[in-house]
Structures are given as structure tokens and as C-alpha cells.
C-alpha positions in Angstrom: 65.3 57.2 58.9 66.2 53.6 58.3 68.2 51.3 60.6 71.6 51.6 58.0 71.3 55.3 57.7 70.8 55.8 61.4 73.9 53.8 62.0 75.8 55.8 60.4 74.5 59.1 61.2 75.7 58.3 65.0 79.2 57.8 64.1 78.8 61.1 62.1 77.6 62.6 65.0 79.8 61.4 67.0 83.0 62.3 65.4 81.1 66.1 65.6 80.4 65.7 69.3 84.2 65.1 70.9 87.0 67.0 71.2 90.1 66.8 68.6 92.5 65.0 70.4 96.1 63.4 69.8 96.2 59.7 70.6 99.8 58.1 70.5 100.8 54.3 70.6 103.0 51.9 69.2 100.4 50.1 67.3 97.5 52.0 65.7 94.4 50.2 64.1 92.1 50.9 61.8 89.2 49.0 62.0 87.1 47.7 64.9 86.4 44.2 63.0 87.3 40.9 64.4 90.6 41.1 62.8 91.3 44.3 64.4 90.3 42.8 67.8 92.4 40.1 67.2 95.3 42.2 66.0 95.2 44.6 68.8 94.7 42.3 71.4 97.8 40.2 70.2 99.9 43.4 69.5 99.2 44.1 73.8 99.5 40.6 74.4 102.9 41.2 72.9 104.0 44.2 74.9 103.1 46.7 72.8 100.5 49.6 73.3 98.0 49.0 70.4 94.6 51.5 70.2 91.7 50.7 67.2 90.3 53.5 65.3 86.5 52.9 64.2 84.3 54.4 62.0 81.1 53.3 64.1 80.2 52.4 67.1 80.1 48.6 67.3 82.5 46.5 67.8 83.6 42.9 65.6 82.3 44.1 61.9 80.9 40.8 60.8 81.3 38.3 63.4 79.3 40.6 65.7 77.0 41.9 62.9 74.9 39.1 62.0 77.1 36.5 60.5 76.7 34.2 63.4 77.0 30.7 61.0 80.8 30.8 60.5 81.8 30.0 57.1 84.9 27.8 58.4 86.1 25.2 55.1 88.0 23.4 57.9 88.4 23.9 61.7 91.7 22.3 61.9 92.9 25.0 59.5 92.0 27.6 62.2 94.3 28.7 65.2 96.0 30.9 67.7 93.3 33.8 68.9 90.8 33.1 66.1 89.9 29.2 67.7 90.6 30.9 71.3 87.9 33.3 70.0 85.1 30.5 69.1 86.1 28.3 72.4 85.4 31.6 74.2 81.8 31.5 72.6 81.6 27.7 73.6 82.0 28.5 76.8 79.0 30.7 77.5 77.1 28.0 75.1 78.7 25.4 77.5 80.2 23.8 74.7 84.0 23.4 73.6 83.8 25.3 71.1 80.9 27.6 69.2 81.1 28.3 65.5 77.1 29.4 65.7 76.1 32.1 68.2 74.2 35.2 68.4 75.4 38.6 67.6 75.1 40.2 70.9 77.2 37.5 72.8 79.9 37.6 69.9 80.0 41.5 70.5 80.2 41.2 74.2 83.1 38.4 74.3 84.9 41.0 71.8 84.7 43.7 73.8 85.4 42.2 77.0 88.7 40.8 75.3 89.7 44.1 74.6 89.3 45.6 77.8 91.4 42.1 79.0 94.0 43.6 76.7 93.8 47.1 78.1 92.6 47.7 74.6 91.2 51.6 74.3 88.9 51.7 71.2 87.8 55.0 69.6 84.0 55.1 67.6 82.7 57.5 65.2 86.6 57.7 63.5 85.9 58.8 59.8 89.9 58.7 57.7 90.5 62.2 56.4 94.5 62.4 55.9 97.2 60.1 55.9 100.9 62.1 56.5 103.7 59.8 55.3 107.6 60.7 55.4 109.4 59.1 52.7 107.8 55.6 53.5 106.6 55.9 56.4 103.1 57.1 57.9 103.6 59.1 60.9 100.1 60.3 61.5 96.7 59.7 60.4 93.9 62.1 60.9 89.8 62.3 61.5 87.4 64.2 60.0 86.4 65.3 63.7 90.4 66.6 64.2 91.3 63.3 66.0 95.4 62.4 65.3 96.5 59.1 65.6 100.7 58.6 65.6 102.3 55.2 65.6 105.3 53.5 64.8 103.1 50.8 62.8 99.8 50.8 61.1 97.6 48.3 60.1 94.1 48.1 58.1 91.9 45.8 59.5 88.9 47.8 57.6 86.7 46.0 55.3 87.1 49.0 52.7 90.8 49.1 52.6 90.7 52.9 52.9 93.8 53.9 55.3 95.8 51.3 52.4 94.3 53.7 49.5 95.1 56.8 51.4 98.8 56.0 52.4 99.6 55.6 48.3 99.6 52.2 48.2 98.0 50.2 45.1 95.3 48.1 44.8 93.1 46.7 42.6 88.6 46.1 42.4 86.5 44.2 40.6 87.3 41.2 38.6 90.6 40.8 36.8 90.6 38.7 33.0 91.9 35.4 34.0 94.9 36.3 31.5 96.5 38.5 33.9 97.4 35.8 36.5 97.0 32.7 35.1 93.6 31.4 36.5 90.6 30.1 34.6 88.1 31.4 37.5 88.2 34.5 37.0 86.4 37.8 35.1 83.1 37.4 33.4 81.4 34.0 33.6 80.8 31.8 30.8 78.2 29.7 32.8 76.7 30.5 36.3 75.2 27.7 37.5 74.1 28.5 41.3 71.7 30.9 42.3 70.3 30.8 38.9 66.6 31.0 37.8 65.4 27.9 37.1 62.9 28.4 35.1 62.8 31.4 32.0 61.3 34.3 33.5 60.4 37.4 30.9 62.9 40.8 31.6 60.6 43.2 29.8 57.9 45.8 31.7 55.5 44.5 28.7 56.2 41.1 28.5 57.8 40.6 24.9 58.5 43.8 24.5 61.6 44.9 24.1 60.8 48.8 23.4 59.0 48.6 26.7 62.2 48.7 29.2 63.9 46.2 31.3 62.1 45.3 34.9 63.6 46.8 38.2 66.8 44.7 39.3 67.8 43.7 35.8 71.1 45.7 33.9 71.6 46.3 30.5 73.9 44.9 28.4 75.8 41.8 27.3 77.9 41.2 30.4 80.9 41.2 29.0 83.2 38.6 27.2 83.6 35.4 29.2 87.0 35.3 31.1 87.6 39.4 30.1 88.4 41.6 33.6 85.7 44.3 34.4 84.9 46.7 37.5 81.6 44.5 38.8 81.2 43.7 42.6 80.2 40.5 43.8 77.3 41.3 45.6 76.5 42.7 49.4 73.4 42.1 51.7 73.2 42.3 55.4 73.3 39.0 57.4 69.9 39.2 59.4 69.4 37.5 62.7 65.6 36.9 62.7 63.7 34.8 65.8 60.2 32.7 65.4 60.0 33.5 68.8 57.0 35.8 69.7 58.0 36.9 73.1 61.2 37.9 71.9 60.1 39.2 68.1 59.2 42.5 66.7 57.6 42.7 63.4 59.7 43.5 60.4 58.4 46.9 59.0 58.4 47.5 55.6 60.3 50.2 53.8 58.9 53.7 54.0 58.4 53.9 50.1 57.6 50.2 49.4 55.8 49.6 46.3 55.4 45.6 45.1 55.4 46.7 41.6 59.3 47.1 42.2 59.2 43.4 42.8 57.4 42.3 39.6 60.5 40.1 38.6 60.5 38.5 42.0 56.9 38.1 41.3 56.9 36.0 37.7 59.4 34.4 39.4 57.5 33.2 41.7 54.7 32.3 39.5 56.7 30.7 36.7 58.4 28.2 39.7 54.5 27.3 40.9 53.5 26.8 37.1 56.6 25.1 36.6 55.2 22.5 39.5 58.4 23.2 41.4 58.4 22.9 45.4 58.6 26.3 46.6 59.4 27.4 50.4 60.8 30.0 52.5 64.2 28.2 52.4 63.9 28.4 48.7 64.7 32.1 48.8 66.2 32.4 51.9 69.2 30.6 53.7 67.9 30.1 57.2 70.9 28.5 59.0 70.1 28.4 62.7 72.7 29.7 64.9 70.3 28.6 68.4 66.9 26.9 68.6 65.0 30.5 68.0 67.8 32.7 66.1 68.6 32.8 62.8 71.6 34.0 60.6 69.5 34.5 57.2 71.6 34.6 54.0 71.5 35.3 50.6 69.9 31.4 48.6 68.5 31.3 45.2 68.1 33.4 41.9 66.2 36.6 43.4 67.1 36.8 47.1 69.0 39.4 49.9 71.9 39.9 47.2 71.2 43.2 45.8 73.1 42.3 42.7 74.8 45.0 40.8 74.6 48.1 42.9 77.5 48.1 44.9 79.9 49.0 42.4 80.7 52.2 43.6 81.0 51.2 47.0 84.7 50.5 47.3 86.2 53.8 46.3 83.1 55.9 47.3 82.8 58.8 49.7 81.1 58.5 52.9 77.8 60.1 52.3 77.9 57.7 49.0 78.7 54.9 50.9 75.7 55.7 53.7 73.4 56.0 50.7 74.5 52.3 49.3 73.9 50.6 53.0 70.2 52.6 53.0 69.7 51.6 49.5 70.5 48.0 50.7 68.8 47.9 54.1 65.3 49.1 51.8 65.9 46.5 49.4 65.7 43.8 51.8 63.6 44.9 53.8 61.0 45.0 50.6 62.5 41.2 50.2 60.8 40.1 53.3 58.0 42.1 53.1 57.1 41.0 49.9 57.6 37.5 50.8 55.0 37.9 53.8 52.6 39.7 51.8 52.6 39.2 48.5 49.5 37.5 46.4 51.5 35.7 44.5 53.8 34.4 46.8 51.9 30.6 47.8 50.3 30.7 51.2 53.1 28.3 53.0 55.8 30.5 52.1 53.7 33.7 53.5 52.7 31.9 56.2 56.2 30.8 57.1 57.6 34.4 56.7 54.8 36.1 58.8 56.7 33.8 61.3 59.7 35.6 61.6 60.3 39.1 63.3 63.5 40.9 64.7 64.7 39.4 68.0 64.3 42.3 70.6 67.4 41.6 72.1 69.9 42.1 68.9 70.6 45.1 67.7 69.3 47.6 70.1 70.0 50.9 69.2 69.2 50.3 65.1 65.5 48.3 66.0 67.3 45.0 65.4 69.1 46.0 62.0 72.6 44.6 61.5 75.1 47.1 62.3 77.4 46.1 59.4 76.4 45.6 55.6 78.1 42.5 54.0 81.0 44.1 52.1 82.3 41.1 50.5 84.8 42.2 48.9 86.2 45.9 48.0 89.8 46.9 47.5 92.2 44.6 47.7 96.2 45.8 47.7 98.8 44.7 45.2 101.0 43.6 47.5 104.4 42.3 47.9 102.8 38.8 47.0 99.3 38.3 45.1 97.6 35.4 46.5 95.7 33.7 42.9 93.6 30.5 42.2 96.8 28.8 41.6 97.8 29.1 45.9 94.2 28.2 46.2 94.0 24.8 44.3 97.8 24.2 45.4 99.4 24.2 42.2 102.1 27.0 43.9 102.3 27.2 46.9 103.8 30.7 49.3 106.6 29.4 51.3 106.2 32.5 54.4 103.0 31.3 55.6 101.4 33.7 58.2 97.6 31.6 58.0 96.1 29.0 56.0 92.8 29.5 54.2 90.2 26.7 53.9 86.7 27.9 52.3 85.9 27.4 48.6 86.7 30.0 46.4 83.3 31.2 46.4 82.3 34.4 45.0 78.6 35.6 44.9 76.8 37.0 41.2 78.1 40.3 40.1 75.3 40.9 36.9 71.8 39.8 36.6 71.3 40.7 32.3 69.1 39.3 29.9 70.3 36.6 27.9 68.6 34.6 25.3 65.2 36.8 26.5 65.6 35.6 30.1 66.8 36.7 33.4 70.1 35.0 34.4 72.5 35.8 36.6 76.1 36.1 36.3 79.1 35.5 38.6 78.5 32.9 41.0 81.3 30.8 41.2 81.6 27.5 44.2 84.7 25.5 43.8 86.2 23.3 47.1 89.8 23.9 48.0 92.2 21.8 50.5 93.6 24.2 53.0 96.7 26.1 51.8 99.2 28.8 52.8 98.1 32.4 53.1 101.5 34.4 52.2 103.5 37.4 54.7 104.2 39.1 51.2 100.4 39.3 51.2 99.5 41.5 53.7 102.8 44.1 53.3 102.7 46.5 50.4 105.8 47.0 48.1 108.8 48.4 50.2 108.9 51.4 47.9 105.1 52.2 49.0 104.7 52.5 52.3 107.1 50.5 55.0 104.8 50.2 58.3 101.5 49.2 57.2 100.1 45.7 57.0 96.9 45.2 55.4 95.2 41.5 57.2 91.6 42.3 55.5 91.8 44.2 51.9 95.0 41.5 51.1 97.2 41.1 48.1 94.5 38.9 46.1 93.0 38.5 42.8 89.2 38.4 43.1 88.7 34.5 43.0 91.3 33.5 45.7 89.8 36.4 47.4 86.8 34.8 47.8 88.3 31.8 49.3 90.3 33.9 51.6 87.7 36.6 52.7 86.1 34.2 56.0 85.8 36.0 59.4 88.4 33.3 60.7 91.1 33.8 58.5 90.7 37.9 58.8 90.9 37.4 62.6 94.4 34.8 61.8 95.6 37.4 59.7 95.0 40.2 61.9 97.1 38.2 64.8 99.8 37.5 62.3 99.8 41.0 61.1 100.3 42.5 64.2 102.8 39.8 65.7 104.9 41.1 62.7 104.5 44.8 63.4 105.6 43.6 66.7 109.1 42.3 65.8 109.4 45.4 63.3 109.2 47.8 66.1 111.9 45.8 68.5 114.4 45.9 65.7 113.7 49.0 64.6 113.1 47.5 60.8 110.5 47.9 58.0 107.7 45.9 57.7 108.6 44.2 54.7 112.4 43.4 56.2 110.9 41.0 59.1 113.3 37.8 59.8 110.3 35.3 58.8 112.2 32.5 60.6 111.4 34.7 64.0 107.9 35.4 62.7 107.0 32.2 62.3 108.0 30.8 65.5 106.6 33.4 67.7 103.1 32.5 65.7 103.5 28.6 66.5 104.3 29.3 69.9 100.9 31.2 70.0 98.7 28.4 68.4 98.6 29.5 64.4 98.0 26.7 62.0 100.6 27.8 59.3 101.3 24.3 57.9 98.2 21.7 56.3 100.2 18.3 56.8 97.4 16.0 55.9 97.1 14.9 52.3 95.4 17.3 49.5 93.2 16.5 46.9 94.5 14.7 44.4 93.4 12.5 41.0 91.1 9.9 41.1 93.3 7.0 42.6 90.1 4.6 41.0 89.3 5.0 37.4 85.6 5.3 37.3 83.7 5.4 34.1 80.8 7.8 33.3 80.7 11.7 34.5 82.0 11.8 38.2 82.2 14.6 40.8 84.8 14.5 43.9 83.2 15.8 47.6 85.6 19.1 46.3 83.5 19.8 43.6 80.2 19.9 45.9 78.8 22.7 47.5 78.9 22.3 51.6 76.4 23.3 53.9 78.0 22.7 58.1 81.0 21.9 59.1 82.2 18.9 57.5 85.6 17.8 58.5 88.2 16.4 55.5 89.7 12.5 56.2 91.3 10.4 54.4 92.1 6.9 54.9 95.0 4.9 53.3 93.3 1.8 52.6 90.5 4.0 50.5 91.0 6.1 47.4 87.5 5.9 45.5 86.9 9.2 44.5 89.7 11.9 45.0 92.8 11.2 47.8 90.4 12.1 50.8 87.0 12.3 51.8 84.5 14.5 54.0 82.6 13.3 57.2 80.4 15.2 60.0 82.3 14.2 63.2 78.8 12.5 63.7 77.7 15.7 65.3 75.5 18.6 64.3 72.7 16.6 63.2 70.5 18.7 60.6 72.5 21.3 60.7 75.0 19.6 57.5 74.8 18.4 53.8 76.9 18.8 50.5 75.2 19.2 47.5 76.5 18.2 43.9 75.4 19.7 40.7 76.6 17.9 37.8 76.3 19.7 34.3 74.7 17.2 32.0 75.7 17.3 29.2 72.9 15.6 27.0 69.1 14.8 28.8 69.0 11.2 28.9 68.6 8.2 31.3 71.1 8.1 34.4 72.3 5.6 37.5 73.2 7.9 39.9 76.2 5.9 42.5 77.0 7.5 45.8 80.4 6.7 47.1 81.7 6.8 50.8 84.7 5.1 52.6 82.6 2.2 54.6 83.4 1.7 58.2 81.2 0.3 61.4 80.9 3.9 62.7 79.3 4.6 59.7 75.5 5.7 59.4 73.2 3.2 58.2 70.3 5.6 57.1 71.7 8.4 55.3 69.3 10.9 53.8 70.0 11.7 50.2 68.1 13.5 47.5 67.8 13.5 44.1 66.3 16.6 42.3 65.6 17.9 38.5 64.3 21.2 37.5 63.0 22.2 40.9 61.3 18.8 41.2 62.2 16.0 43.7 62.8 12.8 41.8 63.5 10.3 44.6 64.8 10.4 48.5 66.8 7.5 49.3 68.2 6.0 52.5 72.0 4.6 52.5 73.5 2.6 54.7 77.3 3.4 54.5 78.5 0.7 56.5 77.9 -1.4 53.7 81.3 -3.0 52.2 81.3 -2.0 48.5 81.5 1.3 49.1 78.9 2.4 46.4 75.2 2.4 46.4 73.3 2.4 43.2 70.4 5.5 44.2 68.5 4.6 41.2 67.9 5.5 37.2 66.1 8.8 36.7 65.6 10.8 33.2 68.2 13.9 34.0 67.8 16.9 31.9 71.0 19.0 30.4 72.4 21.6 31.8 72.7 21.8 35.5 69.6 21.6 36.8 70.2 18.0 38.8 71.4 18.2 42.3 72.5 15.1 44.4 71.9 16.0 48.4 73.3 14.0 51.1 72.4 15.9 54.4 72.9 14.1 57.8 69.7 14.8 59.3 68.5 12.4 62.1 71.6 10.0 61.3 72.7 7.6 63.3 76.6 7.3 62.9 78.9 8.9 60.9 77.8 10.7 57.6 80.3 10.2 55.0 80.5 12.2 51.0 83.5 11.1 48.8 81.7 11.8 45.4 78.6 10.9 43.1 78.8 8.7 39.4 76.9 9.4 36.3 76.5 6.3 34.2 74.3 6.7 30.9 71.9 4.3 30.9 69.8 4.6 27.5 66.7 2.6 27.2 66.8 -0.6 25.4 65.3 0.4 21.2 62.2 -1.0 20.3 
């Protein structure tokens, strides 16, 4: 039995093993994530008796569950229990504040806060009924006979399924950007990231179309570009690996694994080596380390941890379905890695470099070091009092009851991998920056006519793409405080959820530390009109925590501009990837917002088609403000990426945006 299936068949037998019994409180949660800590701990915090309900037996979902490299967008957007939560972590780290850690401490802090709060938490709780009257849910019930009664609920679940059972509507998959307004989106016209790079053949006989589609790609046209459709982005588990060999087991294989499976993965490979591309580990894998010996591996690349496209039942799926998808997931991977270690036609530096890597033996103990929790990005998500769309997200209307901001770019991973043009691509992968903006109350409460005390801080009131801005372990965890600070009031006035005084709401959450206001400026227009094809630091994609400035005597490229705190060395860059539109000759100009603080040897990389064209050094104390990186021959399409990392820098590493002049050879 796999790691994913015997994770779940404990909480089955669990929930056989114990007594039925009746558990009453004020404040009932279902869902043992972070936000669900964070609610119930605020909710007793408050005076009020809160218990959590959860399916398995770990506690913190996520955060605890292998995502140890917080995705953050902007720590100043994040407050109240959620940045009490990560200074908690820098303490044992013996730093101010930890946004890295291992999954094993972020567990332990979590549980400890709970029994701090007095906190009882229930495992192996599988829903089975919901029992409303008129409004109202009085009582939800296990499948082992276990009753919960409360005068509020909330679903801090990452499946949304105490929402779906207590009649309240919701929506999954993508929605046609015609239905709200927004041009991000349904089907993809163009999916630029995580894209092969090079054309790799989708037939079992190459050329031959009679002969079947390879393993891992779907039939069909995708859809029409911008049209709604019932596709998942896709899930993975977030693996903490170590390169440490007293501390590493060996990553086994799965029980049936057979290489041909991976044949796509395979002319992959070869076409990049043929291609003369530079291939690595890190070319499949995002290694992102969280200490000196532990990773937090995620999804990187064309063919990687995503298992794209079979997850689409997951959301409304029974349990024993839903077990299936997390073993079908965990064997996937696991055939990732194991291919990657072992396969011929892998190159010898990325085997080597994989053989490297085993399962720390002090994570994870009772599944052999396998995640506890898949990554279910996204599932249901309610149609609330208030539907949070791209248009909160890039500012253009903003929710005036704000109980959280959110702060990470709408980011949504591919949903299809089809043939198109007889090759491989992927489709669905969407990275666009935001500036931090309000999160809405209406959000999190269904319609009064649905159910009247249940708030919903996870599976929100969203459409997919402001979903996948929202959807950061952060903001569930701000969410889940302000949820249950509102369920809070509710119950002292005796009131629906939905007929909170927001003026009340919104100062008890000040007083306890929530960010629910962004007062410095947003991105605006270009304040300089620069000729030639330019890209704003909001149009990049952002590795680290890179903090958002602006200053008033600079306006070069957008109103603000991003900088690295000059801390974190290695750890950060921002990558641009401008879509070309014809292949000809190119300056490429880096802007930045000069100071003396500034670095003077900033890294920055130029790359085309897989290949490295030129690494410059820039010294951003310079005056001007711009530094010509040189004229290179840039092929259409988006395969050029400008890096600007801040490894081994010696000041402050600043990225305001990258120009595109053409620059076409003198005739002869």
C-alpha cells in the first residue's frame, strides 16, 4: 500500500475504531488546515468554545504538509495570527520571522497553539449529513456516528464539502471570461510557462496518428479560447526531500513502475539534449530550500510533479474516489523521480543529482516520509454573497468590507496537456503580478436565503483566476481568523452571519493585527514613455520574497518597484518572458531605481530556446538608471527569459522592468 492510500486508510479506520459520540460547542470547524487552526484558535481567543473536525490525522493541511516555501506576494499584506504564526516559526529558527521551515516543526507549533487555545481536535471525521432548520445547520454528522452541534459553522476544508452539503452553491472548473468580465479566464489561447520548449511527437508510433496518443496526453482540441469548461488546474504533493545521507531514506519506486509509461517524458528529454539545451535537475524540478539540507520540491517545467488532467473528478468525488486520485498521484510522482534517477535517457548530471536526494527520516513518520496532504489547488468554490474576480485582483473594483487582503499573482497551474499543431503543449498556465487588494466579508458568507451560520474562509466566493491569486496558505489562515471573529459577533447578538455590523467586525480585526487596508501606491501606467516592447516588475514571474517600493522621485517603469530587503541571498530572482513578436535583433535595457544601497554586481541572465545567451553583471548604483545588457538575435514567441536573481549580491537587488528595442542590422 502506498504512502497516500495508507493515509487515508487510518482515518477510515479510525472513524471505525471510536465510539459515536455527541460533541457540542459554540463554534464547530471543519477542517484541521492552517485556516482552521487559525479560526479556532481565534474563535477561543475570543471567548468562545470552538472544536475542529478532521478527516485525517495531521494537523495544518498544507503548511504542515510539505509546503514549507510560503508563497507570500507581499509580507506586509499579511497580519493578525497568520504573521504571529510565521514569527512563531522564527523563533525556533532564531530568527524574527520564518516563511521557510520544515514540515514537522510547522506541525508541532500548530498543535501546540491549539492546545494553548484549549483547542480539542477530532481525526479520522469523514462528513455524512448535514441537518439544517430553515437556514440554519444544527448538526452535522460522521460516517463513524460522531454529531457535531453548534451555533456557527465554518469550512476551513480544502474540498468545500460541509458548504456543498448544507445546500449552498458553488461553482468548479473554469468559467468563460464572459461571465464576469475578466480576460484571464477559461481556455487559454497561449500558455506560455511550463511549456515544452522544444516539439516533442504525441503519437505511440511517431507520426502516426492511427497509432494512439502517448500516456499523459488527452484528446481533443481543448476547447475554444476564453469558453468556461469543468478542467482542474493541476495537483501534486509538495515533497520535502534531504541530500543528507544520515538523515535520507531512498525514494522507492512505485510497485507497478514501468518507464515505458514515461516515454513522453523520455523524447522530452532527448529532444531538449538534441536541441543543445542546458538540462538539470532544477530544470524539472523546483527545488526551493526551506533549511541548508531540506527541500520543498515543486511542480517546474513542461513534464514535471503536476499530474495534469486527472484531477477533475476530485472536487465532487466520493471518498473511496478521492483516495484512489491521491494513490494515483503519489505513484505518478513517485515514477517522476524514479525515472529521473534511473532513466538512460535522462543525461548523467541530472541522474547523478537526483540519486542525491532521499526522504528525510524525520518528516513524515507514520507515511515513510510521504506528504500527508495532496496539493488540492483548487476545488469548489461557493457563490457567495460577493464573487471575488480578476477585476478585485488588478484593482479595477475594489470590495469595500474588507476582512484580508491578498497579494500573490493570479497564478493558476495547466489544466490540459493536447496535441496541437502535432506537438505536445500544455494548456492553462497562467502568471500575472497583482498589488495587494481587499479580500471581501460577502466572500466567505453564502446568500442569506442559503444557509445563515456558515462561513466558508478556504473554498471562497471566487472565480477561478482570482482564485488563484487568493488560494496562498497565508491568506486561508487571515481568512480563517476573520471568519471566525465574525461568527463570534454573530453569536453575541444572536444574528445571522450575513447581518454582522461590519463597522464592529472590522475593528475587533485591527485591534488583533489584520492588514485589511494596502495604503501604499498600486501599480499604475508607465509614468516614462519608453519606446520599444517593455515589461513592468508586475508582469515578471517572482521567485523569494521580494518586497514592493516605490519612491517619489522615480517612476521609470510602472508607479513602484520590487527590492530584496538585501537579505535572502540565493534564495530570490524575477524572471521576465517577453512574447516576441517577430525573431530579429534586440537591446535588452534593465531598469532599477539607483541608490548607494544599491548592489553593484547584480546577476542577470539572458536565455533563448533553452540556451544561455549572455550573463551580465549590473551595478545599480549607477545614476541612469538603465543598463544596456547587450544586442542578442531573439526568436518569436516566448521563448526569451530575462533573470535577475540576487545571488552573492552585495547591496540591495532592485527589478522595475526590462526594454526591448529592435535593433535590425545595417543592409548590405
Amino acid at each position: 500500500m502506498n504512502a497516500a492510500a495508507l493515509s487515508l486508510s487510518i482515518a477510515v479506520a479510525f472513524t471505525i475504531s471510536c465510539s459515536a459520540k455527541v460533541i457540542e460547542s459554540e463554534i464547530c470547524v471543519y477542517g484541521g488546515t492552517a485556516a482552521g487552526v487559525s479560526a479556532a484558535c481565534t474563535a477561543s481567543r475570543l471567548g468562545k468554545k470552538a472544536v475542529i473536525a478532521e478527516f485525517g490525522r495531521h494537523v495544518g493541511g498544507l503548511t504542515s504538509g510539505g509546503l514549507g516555501w510560503t508563497d507570500i506576494g507581499n509580507k506586509a499584506a499579511i497580519g493578525g495570527f497568520a504573521h504571529d504564526f510565521y514569527k512563531r516559526l522564527g523563533k525556533y529558527y532564531g530568527k524574527a520571522e520564518a516563511w521557510y521551515f520544515e514540515p514537522h516543526v510547522a506541525e508541532r507549533e500548530l498543535r501546540d497553539l491549539l492546545e494553548e487555545s484549549s483547542v480539542p481536535i477530532y481525526f479520522g471525521q469523514r462528513l455524512a449529513t448535514v441537518k439544517k432548520e430553515g437556514t440554519r445547520i444544527v448538526e452535522i454528522a460522521m460516517e463513524n456516528g460522531d454529531v457535531y452541534r453548534a451555533a456557527m459553522f465554518l469550512d476551513c476544508s480544502y474540498e468545500g464539502d460541509l458548504m456543498a452539503r448544507a445546500g449552498v452553491k458553488y461553482m468548479t472548473g473554469r468559467e468563460a471570461n464572459a461571465r464576469f468580465g475578466e480576460t484571464l479566464n477559461g481556455v487559454r489561447a497561449t500558455t506560455p510557462s511550463h511549456q515544452f520548449s522544444v516539439a516533442v511527437d504525441p503519437y505511440v508510433t511517431p507520426g502516426d496518428t492511427s497509432s494512439g496518443l502517448l500516456p499523459f496526453v488527452q484528446p481533443g482540441d481543448g476547447g475554444v479560447p476564453g469558453d468556461g469548461d469543468l478542467c482542474v488546474q493541476a495537483y501534486n504533493f509538495r515533497l520535502c526531500l534531504t541530500n543528507n545521507p544520515v538523515n535520507r531514506n531512498p525514494i522507492e519506486p512505485p510497485a507497478d513502475y514501468n518507464p515505458k509509461r514515461f516515454e513522453l517524458f523520455g523524447r522530452y528529454m532527448e529532444a531538449l539534449v538534441k536541441a543543445g539545451q542546458k538540462v538539470k535537475l532544477g530544470s524539472f524540478l523546483k527545488l526551493d530550500m526551506v533549511t541548508p539540507e531540506k527541500t520543498d520540491i515543486n511542480n517546474n517545467g513542461a513534464f514535471s510533479t503536476d499530474y495534469i488532467g486527472f484531477n477533475y473528478d476530485y472536487p465532487e468525488a466520493d471518498y473511496a474516489t478521492r483516495a484512489k486520485i491521491w494513490s494515483a498521484h503519489e505513484e505518478y510522482i513517485r515514477g517522476v523521480l524514479t525515472f529521473l534517477a534511473t532513466d538512460h535517457r535522462v543525461p548523467e548530471n541530472v541522474r547523478a543529482e537526483m540519486r542525491q536526494w532521499g526522504f528525510p527520516k524525520d518528516e513524515f513518520l507514520d507515511t515513510g516520509g510521504w506528504p500527508h496532504q495532496m496539493y488540492v489547488r483548487e476545488a469548489r468554490r461557493m457563490l457567495g454573497s460577493y464573487i471575488m474576480t480578476e477585476n478585485e485582483c488588478r484593482g479595477s473594483r475594489k470590495a469595500a468590507d474588507a476582512v484580508g487582503l491578498g497579494a500573490y499573482n493570479m497564478d493558476s497551474h495547466n489544466t490540459q496537456r493536447l496535441v496541437k499543431n502535432g506537438r505536445v503543449e500544455n494548456e492553462g498556465d497562467v502568471q500575472v503580478g497583482v498589488s495587494p487588494y481587499p479580500i471581501s466579508y460577502g466572500s466567505i458568507v453564502p446568500a442569506a436565503s442559503e444557509c445563515s451560520n456558515l462561513l466558508v474562509p478556504v473554498c471562497l466566493s471566487a472565480t477561478h483566476i482570482a482564485y488563484g491569486s487568493i488560494r496562498m496558505e497565508p491568506v486561508f489562515m487571515i481568512l480563517g481568523q476573520s471568519a471566525a471573529t465574525a461568527a463570534s459577533i454573530a453569536i453575541d447578538h444572536s444574528s445571522a452571519i450575513q447581518e454582522v455590523d461590519y463597522a464592529q467586525l472590522r475593528a475587533q480585526l485591527t485591534k488583533d493585527g489584520q492588514v485589511l487596508a494596502w495604503t501604499a501606491p498600486v501599480k499604475a501606467a508607465p509614468a516614462t514613455k519608453l519606446e520599444g516592447l517593455v515589461l513592468d516588475d508586475a508582469e515578471a514571474e517572482r521567485k523569494g520574497d521580494w518586497i514592493e517600493s516605490t519612491n517619489a522621485g522615480w517612476a521609470r517603469v510602472g508607479a513602484g518597484y520590487l527590492h530584496d530587503g538585501n537579505e535572502h541571498k540565493g534564495e530570490m530572482s524575477i524572471r521576465w518572458t517577453p512574447e516576441i513578436v517577430e525573431a530579429a535583433q534586440y537591446e535588452i535595457v534593465l531598469h532599477f531605481a539607483p541608490n548607494p544601497n544599491r548592489a553593484t554586481n547584480v546577476p542577470v541572465t539572458i536565455e533563448a530556446g533553452g540556451k544561455e545567451l549572455a550573463a551580465v553583471k549590473v551595478n545599480e548604483k549607477e545614476a541612469s538608471g538603465a543598463k544596456s545588457l547587450g544586442l542578442f538575435f531573439l526568436p518569436a514567441g516566448k521563448l526569451t527569459s530575462i533573470v535577475v536573481s540576487n545571488k552573492n549580491t552585495d547591496g540591495h537587488v532592485i527589478a522595475d522592468g526590462v526594454q526591448l528595442l529592435r535593433k535590425d542590422p545595417p543592409s548590405k
